[in-house]
N, C-alpha and C positions, 0 to 999 in steps of 0.2 A: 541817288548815287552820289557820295562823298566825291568824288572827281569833276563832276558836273559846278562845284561850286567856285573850281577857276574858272574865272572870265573866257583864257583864253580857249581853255577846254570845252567849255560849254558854245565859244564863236564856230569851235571845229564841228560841233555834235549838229548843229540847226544846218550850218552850212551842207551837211551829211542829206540829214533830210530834204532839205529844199531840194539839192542834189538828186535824190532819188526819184522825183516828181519829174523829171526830166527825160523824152522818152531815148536820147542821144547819149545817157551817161547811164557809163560800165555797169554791169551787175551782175552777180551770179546766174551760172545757167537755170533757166526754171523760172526765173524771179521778176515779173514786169516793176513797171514804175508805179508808182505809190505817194498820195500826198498826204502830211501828215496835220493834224487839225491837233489842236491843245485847248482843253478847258479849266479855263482861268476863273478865280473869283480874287478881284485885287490883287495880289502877292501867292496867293494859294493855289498850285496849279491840283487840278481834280479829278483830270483823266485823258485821255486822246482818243483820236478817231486814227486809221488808216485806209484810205481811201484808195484800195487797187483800180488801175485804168483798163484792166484788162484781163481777164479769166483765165487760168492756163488747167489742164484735168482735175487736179486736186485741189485747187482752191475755193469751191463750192459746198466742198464738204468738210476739209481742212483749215483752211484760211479765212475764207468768203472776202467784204469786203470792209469788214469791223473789226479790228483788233482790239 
C-alpha cells in the first residue's frame, strides 16, 4: 500500500494493530482482539499471521485463527 510509505502513516497503522491486541480497546461488534505477527526477511516483509484470542460462531469456519 502506497500510503504505508509515510513514516507517519505507517506509526498510525502498527499503533492500530498493537491496539487491537488489547482486550480493553474498542472494536466492532462481532470482532475480538487479535495479535498481529509480520514475516520479515531483512527489508522484505513476506506475509503475517493474525492471532484471534478468542472464537466468536463464525470464526472457525470464516476467519479461524490465520489470516
Amino acid at each position: 500500500m502506497e500510503a504505508l510509505k509515510d513514516a507517519q502513516t505507517f506509526r498510525r497503522f502498527v499503533d492500530a494493530l498493537v491496539n487491537d491486541a488489547l482486550q480493553e480497546s474498542p472494536r466492532k461488534p462481532g470482532y475480538v482482539p487479535c495479535t498481529y505477527l509480520w514475516i520479515v526477511e531483512g527489508d522484505t516483509f513476506l506475509g503475517s499471521l493474525a492471532i484471534r484470542h478468542e472464537l466468536k460462531d463464525f470464526l472457525p469456519n470464516e476467519g479461524g485463527h490465520i489470516g
